[in-house]
ROGUSE-400936 format. One record per atom (N, C-alpha, C): x, y, z. Coordinates in steps of 0.05 Angstrom, whole numbers, plus 32768, in hexadecimal, padded with zeros to 4 digits. Example, Ala and Ser with C-alpha at 12.3 -4.5 7.8 and 13.67 -1.06 7.14 Angstrom:
! residues 2
81087F8E809C;80F67FA6809C;81087FBE809C;81017FD3808E;81117FEB808F;81028001809D;
This chain:
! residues 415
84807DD583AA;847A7DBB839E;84937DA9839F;848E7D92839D;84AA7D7D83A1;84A17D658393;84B57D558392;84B47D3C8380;84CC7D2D8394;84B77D0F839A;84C77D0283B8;84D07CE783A5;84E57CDC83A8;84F37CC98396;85017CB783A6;84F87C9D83A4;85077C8583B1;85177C7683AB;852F7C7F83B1;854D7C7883A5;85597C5583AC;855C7C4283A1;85617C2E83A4;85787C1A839B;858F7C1C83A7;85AD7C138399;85AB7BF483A9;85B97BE88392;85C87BD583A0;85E57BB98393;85F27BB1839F;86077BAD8397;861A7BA983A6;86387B9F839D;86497B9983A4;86557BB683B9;865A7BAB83D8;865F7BBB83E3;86817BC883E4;867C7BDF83E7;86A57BEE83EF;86A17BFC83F9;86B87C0E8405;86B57C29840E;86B07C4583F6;86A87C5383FE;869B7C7083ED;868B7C6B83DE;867F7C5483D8;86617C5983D4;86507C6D83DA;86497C6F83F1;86337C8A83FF;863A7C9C83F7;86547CAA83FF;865C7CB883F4;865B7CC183D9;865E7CB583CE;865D7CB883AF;863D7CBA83A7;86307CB283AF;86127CB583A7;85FB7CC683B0;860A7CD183CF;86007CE283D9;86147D0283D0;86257D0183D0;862C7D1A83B9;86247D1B83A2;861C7D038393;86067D088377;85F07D1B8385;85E07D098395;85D07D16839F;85CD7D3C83AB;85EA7D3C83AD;85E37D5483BC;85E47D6B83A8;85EF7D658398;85FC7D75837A;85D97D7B8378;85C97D718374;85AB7D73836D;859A7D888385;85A47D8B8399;85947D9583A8;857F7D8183B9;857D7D6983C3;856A7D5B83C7;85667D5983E2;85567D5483F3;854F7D5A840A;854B7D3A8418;85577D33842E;85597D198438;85417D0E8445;852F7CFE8440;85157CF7844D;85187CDE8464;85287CC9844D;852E7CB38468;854C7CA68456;854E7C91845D;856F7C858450;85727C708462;857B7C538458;857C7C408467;85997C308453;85A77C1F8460;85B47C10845E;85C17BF38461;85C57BE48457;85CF7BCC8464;85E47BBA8457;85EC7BAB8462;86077B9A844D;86027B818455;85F57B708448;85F17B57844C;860E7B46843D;86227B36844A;863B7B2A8436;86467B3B8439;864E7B3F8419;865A7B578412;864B7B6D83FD;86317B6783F7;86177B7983EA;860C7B8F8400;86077BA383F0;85FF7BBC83F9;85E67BC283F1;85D17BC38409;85BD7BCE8402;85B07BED8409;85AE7BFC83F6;85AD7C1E8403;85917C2E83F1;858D7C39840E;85727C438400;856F7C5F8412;85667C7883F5;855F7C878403;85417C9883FA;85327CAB840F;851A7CB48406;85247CD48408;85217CDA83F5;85267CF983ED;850F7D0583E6;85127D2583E3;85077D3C83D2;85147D4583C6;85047D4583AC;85167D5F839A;850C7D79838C;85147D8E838E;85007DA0838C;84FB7DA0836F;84D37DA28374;84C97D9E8357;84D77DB58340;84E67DCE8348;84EE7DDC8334;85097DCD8327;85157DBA8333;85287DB1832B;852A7D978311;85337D8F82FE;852E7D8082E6;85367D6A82F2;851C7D5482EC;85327D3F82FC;85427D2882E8;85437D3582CE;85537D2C82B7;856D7D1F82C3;857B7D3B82D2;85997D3582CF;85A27D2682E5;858E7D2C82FB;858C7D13831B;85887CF68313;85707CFA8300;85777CDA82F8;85967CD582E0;85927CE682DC;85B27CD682CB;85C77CD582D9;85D27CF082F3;85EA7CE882F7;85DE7CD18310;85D27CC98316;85D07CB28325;85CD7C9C8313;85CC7C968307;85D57C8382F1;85F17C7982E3;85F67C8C82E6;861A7C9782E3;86267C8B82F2;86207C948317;862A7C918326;862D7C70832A;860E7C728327;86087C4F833A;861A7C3C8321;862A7C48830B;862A7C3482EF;86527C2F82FE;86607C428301;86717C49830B;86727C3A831F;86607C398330;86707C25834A;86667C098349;86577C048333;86547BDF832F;86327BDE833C;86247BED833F;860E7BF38351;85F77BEC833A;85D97BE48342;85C17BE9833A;85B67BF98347;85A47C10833B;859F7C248343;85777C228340;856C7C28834B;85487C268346;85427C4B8352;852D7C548345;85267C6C834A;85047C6C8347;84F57C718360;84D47C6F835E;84CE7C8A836C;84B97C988357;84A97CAC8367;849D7CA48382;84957CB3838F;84817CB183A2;846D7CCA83A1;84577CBA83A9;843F7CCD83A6;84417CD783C4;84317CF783C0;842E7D0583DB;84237CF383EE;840B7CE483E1;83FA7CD583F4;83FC7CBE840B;84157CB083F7;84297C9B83FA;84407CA78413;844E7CC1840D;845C7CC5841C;844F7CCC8441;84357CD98436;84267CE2844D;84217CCC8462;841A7CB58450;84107C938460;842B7C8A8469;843E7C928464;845E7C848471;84607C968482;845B7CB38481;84657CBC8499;84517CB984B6;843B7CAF84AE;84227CAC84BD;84297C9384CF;843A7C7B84BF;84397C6C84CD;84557C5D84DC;84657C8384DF;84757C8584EF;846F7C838511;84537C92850D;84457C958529;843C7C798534;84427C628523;84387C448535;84437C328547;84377C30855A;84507C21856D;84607C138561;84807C0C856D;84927C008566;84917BE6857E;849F7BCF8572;84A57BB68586;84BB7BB18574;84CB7B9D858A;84E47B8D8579;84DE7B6A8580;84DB7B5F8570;84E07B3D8569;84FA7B34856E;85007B2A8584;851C7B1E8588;851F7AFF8581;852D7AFA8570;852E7AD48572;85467ACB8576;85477ABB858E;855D7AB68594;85667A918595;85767A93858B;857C7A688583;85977A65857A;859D7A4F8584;85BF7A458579;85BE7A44855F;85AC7A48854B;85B27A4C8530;858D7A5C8526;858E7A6A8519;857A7A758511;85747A6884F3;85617A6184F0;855E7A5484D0;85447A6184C1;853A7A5F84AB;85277A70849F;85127A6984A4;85097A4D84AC;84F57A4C84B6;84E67A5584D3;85027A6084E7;84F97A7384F7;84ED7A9284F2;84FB7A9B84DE;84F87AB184CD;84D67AAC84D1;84DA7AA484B5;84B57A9E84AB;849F7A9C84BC;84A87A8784D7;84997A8784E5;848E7A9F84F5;849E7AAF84F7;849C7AC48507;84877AE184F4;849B7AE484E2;84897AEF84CA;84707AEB84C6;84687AD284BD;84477AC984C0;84407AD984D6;84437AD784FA;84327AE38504;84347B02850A;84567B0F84FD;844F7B2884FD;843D7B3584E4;84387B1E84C9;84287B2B84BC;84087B2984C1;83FF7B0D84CD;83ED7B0A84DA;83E27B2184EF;83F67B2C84FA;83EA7B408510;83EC7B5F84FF;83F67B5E84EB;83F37B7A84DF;84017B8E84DB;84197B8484E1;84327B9184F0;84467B9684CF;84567BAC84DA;846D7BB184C0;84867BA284CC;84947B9B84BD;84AE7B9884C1;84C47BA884BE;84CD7BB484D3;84E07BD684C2;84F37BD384BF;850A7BC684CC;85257BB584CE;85297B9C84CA;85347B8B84CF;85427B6D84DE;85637B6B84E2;85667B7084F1;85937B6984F4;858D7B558505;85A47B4A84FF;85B27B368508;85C27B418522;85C67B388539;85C77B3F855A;85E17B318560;85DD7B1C855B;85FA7B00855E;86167B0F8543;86267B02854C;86417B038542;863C7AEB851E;86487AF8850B;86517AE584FD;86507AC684FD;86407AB884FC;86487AA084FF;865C7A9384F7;86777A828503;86837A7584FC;86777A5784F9;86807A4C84DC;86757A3184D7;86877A1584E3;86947A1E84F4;86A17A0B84F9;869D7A13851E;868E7A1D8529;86877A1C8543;866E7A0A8548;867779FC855E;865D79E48563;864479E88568;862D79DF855C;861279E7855D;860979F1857A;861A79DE8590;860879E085AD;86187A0185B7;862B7A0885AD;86307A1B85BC;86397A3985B1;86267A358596;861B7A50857F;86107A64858A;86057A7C858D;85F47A938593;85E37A988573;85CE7AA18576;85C67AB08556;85AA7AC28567;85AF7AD5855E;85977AE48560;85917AF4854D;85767AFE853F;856D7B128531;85567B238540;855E7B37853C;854D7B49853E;853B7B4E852D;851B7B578530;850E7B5C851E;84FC7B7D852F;85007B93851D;84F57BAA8525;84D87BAB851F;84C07BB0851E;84AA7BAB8515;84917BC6851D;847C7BC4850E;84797BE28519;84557BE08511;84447BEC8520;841F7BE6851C;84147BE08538;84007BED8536;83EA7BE2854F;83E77BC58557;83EF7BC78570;83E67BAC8574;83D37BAB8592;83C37B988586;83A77B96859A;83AC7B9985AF;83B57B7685B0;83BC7B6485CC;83D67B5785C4;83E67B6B85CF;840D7B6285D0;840E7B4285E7;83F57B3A85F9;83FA7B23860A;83F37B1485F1;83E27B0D85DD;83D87B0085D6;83EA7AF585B8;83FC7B0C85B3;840D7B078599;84287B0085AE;84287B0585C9;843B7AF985D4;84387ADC85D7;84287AD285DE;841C7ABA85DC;84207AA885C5;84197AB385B1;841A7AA78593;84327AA3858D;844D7AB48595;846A7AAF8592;84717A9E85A7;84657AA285BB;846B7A8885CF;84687A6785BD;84537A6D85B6;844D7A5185A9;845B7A488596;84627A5C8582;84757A588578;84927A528571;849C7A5D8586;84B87A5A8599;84B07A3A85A6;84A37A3685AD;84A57A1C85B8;849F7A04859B;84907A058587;849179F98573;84AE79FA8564;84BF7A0F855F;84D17A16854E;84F47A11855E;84EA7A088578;84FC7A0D858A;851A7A1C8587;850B7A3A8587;85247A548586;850C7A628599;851A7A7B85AC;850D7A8E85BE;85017AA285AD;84F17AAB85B1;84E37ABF859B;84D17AD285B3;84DA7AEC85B1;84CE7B0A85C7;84C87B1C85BD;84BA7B2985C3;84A87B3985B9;84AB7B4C85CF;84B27B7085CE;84B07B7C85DB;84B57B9F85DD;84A67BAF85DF;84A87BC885DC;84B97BD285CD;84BE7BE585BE;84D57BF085B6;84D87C1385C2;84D37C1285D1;84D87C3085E3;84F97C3B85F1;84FE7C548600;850E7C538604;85177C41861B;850B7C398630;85097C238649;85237C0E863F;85187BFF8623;852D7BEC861A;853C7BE48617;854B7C0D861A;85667C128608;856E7C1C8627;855F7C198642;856E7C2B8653;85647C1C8671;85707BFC8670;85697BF0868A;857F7BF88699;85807BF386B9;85957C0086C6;859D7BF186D6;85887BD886DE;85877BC586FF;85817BAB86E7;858B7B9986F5;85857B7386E4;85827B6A8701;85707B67870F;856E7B478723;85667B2C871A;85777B1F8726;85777AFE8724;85757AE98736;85607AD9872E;85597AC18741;857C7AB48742;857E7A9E874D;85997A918751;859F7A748745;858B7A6A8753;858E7A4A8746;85797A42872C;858C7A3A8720;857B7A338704;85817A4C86FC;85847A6286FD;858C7A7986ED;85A57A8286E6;85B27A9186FE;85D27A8E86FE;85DB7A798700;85D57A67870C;85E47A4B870F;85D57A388708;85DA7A2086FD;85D27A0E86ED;85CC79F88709;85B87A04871C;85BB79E7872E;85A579F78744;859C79E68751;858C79E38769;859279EB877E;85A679FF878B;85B279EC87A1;85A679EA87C2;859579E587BD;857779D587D3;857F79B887CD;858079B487AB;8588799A87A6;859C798A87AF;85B3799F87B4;85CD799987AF;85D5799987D4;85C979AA87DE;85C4799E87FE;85BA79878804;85A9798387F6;859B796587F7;85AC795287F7;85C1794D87E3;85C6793987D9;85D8793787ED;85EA794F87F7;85FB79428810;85F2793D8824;85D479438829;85CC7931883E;85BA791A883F;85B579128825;85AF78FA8822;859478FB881C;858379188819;856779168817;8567791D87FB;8574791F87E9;8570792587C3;8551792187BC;8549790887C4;852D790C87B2;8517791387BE;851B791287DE;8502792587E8;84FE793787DD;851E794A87EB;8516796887D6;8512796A87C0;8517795B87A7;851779628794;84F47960878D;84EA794A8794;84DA794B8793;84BE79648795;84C2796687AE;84BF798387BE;84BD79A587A7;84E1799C87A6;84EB79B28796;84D879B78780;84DB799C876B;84C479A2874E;84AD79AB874A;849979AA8768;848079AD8772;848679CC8775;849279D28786;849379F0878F;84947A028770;84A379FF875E;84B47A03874E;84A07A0B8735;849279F2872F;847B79F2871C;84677A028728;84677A0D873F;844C7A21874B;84387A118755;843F79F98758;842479E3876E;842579E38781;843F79F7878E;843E79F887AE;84477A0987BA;84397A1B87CA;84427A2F87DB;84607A2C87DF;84707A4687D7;84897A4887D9;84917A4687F8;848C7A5B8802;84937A5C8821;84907A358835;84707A25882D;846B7A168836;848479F9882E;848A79F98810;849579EB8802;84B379ED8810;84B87A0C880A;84DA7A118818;84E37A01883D;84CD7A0B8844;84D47A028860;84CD79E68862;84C279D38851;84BC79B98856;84D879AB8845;84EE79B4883A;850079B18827;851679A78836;851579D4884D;852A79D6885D;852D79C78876;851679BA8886;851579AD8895;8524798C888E;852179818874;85377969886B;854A7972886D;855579858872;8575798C8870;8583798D8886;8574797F88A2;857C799588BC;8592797B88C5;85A8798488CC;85BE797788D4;85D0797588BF;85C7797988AB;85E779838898;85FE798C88A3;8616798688AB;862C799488AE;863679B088A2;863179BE88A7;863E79DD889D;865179D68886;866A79D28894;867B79C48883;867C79B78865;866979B38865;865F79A2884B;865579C08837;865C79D58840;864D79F0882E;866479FB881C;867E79FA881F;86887A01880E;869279F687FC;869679D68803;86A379C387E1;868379C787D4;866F79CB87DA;865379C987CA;865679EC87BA;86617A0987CB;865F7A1487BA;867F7A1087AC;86857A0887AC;869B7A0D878E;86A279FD8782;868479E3877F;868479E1875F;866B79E7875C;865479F88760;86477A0C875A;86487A138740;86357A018727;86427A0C8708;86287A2A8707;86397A3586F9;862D7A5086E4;861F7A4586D6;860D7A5A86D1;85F47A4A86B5;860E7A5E86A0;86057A4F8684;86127A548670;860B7A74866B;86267A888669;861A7A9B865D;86227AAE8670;86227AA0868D;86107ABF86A8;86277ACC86A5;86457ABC869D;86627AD386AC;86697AEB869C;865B7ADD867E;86607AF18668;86437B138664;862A7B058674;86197B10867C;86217B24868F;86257B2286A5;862F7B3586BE;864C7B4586BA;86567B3286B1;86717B4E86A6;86667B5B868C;865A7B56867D;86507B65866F;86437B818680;862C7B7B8687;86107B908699;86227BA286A7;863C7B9786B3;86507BAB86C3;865C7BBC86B0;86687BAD869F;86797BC2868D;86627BD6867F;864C7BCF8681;86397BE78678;86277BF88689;862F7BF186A3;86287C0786BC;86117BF986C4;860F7BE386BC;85ED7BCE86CD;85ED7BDB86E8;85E17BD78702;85E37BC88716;85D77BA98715;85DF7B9A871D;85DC7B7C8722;85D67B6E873F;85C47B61873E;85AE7B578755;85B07B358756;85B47B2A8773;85A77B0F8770;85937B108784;85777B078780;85607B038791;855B7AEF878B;855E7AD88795;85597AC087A3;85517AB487B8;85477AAA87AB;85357A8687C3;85497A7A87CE;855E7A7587C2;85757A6987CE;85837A7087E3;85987A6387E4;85A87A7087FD;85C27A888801;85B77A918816;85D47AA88812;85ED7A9F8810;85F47A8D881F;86137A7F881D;861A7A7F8801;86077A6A87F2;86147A6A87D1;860D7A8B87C3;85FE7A9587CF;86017AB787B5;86127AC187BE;86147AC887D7;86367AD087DB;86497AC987CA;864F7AA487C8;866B7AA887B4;86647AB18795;864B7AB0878D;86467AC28777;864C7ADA877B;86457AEA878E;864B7AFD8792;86697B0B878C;867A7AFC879A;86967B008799;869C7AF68779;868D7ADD8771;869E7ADA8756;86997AE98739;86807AF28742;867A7B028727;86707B20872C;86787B238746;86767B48874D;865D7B518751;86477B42875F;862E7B48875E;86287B5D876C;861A7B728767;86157B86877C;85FC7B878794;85E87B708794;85DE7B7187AA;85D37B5287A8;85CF7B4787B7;85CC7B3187C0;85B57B2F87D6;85A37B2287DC;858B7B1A87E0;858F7AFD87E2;85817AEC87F8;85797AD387FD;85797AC8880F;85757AAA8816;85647AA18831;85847A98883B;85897AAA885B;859B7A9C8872;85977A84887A;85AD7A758875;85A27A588884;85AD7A5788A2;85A57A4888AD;85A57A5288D2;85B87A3288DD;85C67A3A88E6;85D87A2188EF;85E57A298905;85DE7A07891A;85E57A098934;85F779F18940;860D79FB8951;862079E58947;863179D7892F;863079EA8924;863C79E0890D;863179D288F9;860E79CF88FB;860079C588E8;85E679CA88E3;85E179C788CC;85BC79D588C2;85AD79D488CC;85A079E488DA;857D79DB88EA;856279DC88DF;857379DC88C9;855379DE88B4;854579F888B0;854B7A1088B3;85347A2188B4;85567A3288B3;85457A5088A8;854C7A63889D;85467A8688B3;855A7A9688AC;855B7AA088BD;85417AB888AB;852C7ABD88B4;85117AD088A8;851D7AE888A4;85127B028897;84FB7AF38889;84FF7AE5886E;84F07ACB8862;84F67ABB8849;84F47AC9882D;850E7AC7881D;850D7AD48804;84F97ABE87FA;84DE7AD187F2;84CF7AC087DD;84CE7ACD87C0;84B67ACD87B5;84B17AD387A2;84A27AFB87A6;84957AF887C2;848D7B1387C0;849F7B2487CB;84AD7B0F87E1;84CE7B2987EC;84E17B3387D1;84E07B2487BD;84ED7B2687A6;84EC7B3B879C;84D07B428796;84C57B558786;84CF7B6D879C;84C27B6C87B9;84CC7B8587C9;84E87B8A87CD;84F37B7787C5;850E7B7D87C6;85217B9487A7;850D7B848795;85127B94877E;85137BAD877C;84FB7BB78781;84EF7BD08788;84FB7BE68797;85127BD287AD;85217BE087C1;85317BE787BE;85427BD887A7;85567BDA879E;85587BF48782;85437BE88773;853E7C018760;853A7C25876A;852A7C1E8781;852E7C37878E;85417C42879E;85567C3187A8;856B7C3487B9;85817C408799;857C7C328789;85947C3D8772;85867C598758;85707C5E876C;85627C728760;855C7C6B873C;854F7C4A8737;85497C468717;852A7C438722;851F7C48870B;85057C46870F;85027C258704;84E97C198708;84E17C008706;84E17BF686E6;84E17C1086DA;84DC7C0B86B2;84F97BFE86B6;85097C0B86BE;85227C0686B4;852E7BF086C5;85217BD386D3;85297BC486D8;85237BAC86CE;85367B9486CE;85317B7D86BF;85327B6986D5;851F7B5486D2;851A7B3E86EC;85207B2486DA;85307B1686E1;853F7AF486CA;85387AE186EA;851B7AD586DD;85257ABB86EF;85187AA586E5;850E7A8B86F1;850F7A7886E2;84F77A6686F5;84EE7A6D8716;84D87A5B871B;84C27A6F872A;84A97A5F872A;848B7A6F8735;848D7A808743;84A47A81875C;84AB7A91876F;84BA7AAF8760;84C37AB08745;84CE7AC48739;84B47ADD8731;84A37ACE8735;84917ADB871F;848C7AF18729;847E7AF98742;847A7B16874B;84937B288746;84AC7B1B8742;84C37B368737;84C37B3B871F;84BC7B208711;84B97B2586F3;84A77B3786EB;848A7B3786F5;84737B4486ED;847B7B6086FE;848B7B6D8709;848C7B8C870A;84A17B978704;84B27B9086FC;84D37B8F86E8;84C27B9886D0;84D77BAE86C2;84D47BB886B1;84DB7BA8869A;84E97B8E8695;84E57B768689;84EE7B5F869D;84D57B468697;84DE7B3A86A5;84E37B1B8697;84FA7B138697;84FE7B038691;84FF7AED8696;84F47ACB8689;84F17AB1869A;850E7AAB8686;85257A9B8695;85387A918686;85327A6C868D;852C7A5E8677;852C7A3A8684;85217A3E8690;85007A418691;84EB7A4386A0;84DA7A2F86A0;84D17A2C86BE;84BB7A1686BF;84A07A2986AA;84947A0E86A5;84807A1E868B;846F7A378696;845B7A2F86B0;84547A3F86BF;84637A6086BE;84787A6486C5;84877A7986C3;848E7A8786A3;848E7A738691;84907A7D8673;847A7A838666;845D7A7A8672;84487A83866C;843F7AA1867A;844E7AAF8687;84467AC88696;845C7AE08693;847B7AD4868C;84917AE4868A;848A7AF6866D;84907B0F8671;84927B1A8658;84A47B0B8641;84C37B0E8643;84CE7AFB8631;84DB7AE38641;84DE7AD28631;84F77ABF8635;850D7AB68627;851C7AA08636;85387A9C8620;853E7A778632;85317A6B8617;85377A4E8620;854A7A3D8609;85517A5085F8;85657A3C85E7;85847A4985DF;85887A5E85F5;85A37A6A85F5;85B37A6B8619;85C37A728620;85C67A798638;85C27A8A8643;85CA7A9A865F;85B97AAF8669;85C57ACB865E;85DD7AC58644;85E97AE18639;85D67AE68625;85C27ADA8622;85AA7ADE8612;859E7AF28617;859C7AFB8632;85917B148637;859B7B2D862B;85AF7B308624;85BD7B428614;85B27B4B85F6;85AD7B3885E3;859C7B3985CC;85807B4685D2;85797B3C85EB;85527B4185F1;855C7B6285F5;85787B788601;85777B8885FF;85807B9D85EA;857D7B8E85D6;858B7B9885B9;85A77B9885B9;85B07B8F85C0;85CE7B9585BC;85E07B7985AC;85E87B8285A1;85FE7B728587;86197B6B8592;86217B4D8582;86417B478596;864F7B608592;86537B678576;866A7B788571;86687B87858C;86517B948593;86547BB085A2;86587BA785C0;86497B8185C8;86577B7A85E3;86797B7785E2;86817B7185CA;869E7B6985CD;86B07B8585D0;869F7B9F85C8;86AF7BB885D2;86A67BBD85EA;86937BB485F2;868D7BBB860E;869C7BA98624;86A57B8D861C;86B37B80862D;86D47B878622;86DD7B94861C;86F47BA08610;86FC7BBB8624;86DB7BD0861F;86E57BE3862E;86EB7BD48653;86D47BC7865A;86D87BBA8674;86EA7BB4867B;86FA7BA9866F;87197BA08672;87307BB1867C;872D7BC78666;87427BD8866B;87307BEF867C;87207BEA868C;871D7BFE86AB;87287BE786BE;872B7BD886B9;872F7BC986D2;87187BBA86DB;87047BB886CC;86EF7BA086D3;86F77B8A86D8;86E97B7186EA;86EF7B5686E2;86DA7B4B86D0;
């Protein structure tokens, strides 16, 4: 027989607390069921679920824990639990798990709430929430904050598209990113990241940016937004693009790549994924010339994308086959995952137009970053109100533990 007791402290936090209350505890004989912790400020919140054997008096358990908790400045709460009660908690250990990621230059309560409503609406527990982002300093500028919370959550759920959907909507009313996604081991163990190029790693077009030195900017662009939004055959769109481009001077390719901007985020993104044994991918629509100097600048390990073909010293419009699209993407993925022996769970696809989508939809997550809507309506998660080191939170991971990880990177000799 036993008697199960739900231990509940809380208070001003120090060191040897636990200590001190879990040697009450042990003086008793009590048997550990679960135990959780947290320090919100400088308050301590600690809780544990024990047994105590019914031959034991639980006179003196409750007093010296009264003692104890009086001694270190603590409030102390003590509740039976019924067998029945304990039986239904351990029952609904067995329910799927997901994690709620919200990600925004400042997180406020009304994102909270919002989110809450539909995990109570769908039925769901809440088992955790931490905080993912660093400390906020109040004197760092709104536009260039991080904040993320995690929310752990746990219950059957129907249709995960359809409560994905409902956070979609909401993320777009609340404007912070809000994801929804498995909590398995897959999560905790991606191995390969591929990435579209423009608009993703780099904050630019550069179809566009050929354009403009040759004087055709708004054709293509034109062009470009069509393809882009999914109203037009990629392959058909690309080659009606590359044909405005033909007589460009070669020459004109390298002052275009080096000022080539980074999207916010990618440098701290990719030396991160390295210092943690990623492999790292660019598959792009774009051109090889510019992934190359990505290549070289941020250590990319495979690179993918369309040859441009030049004769005489200048563009002829057309590309050397076959064309990186949207479905070579995906076969390319695949090739790569199997060439580095990861299986497909364990790969992540970040891109941002129509043509991404077949890598996104067989990537073991696939991510739309600054996505045409089209593409945010089909990506498992997204991230449109942080930069692309946002991806880092979507894999659980906390600054403290990136800033040891870009620490250890350092001293191997990473760049």
């Amino acid at each position: 027989m036993r008697d199960i007791l739900l231990i509940n402290v809380a208070g001003p936090d120090r060191p040897g607390l636990t200590v001190a209350l879990t040697e009450t505890l042990a003086r008793h004989d009590v048997r550990l069921l679960d135990m959780g912790q947290a320090v919100i400020h400088a308050d301590l919140a600690w809780g544990m679920l024990v047994e105590v054997p019914r031959s034991a008096n639980d006179g003196p358990l409750y007093k010296d824990l009264l003692f104890a908790a009086h001694e270190l400045g603590l409030t102390l709460r003590i509740r039976p639990v019924s067998d029945d009660d304990y039986r239904n908690w351990v029952a609904r250990g067995e329910r799927a798990r997901h994690i709620i990621t919200l990600l925004g230059r400042e997180i406020h309560a009304r994102h909270i709430a919002g989110v809450t409503s539909v995990v109570a609406a769908e039925g769901l527990n809440i088992d955790r929430i931490q905080r993912l982002s660093g400390r906020p300093d109040p004197d760092t500028p709104t536009a260039v904050r991080r904040s993320a919370v995690g929310l752990a959550v746990s219950g059957d759920v129907e249709d995960i598209a359809s409560v994905r959907q409902r956070l979609l909507r909401l993320s777009q009313a609340l404007g912070v990113d809000i994801a929804i996604q498995a909590d398995d081991v897959f999560r905790r163990n991606r191995r390969l990241v591929c990435f579209d190029m423009d608009s993703t790693l780099i904050a630019a077009e550069m179809i566009d940016e050929l354009a403009a030195a040759a004087g055709v900017g708004e054709a293509v662009q034109a062009v470009t937004e069509a393809a882009m939004a999914g109203e037009l055959d990629f392959k058909q769109s690309f080659a009606r693009r590359l044909a405005l481009l033909k007589g460009l001077p070669e020459a004109a390719l390298p002052e275009i790549a080096a000022r080539m901007p980074l999207t916010e985020g990618a440098e701290r993104l990719i030396h991160t994924l390295h210092s943690l044994g990623f492999t790292v991918a660019i598959l792009s629509g774009g051109f090889r010339y510019f992934a190359e100097h990505l290549r070289a600048r941020l250590k990319i390990d495979y690179v993918y994308a369309n040859e441009l073909k030049v004769r005489d010293g200048k563009l002829t419009g057309e590309v050397v086959p076959p064309v990186v699209d949207g479905e070579r993407k995906a076969e390319l993925l695949r090739q790569i995952a199997e060439r580095e022996r990861i299986s497909l769970a364990q790969t992540i696809a970040v891109g941002d137009g129509a043509n991404d989508l077949p890598m996104l939809s067989i990537a073991g997550l696939g991510v739309a970053f600054n996505a045409k809507p089209v593409v945010r309506e089909h990506a498992e998660l997204g991230i449109s109100n942080l930069g692309l080191d946002g991806l880092l939170y979507l894999l659980g991971m906390r600054d403290r533990e990136l800033a040891m990880a870009s620490m250890s990177g350092r001293s191997s000799g990473q760049a």
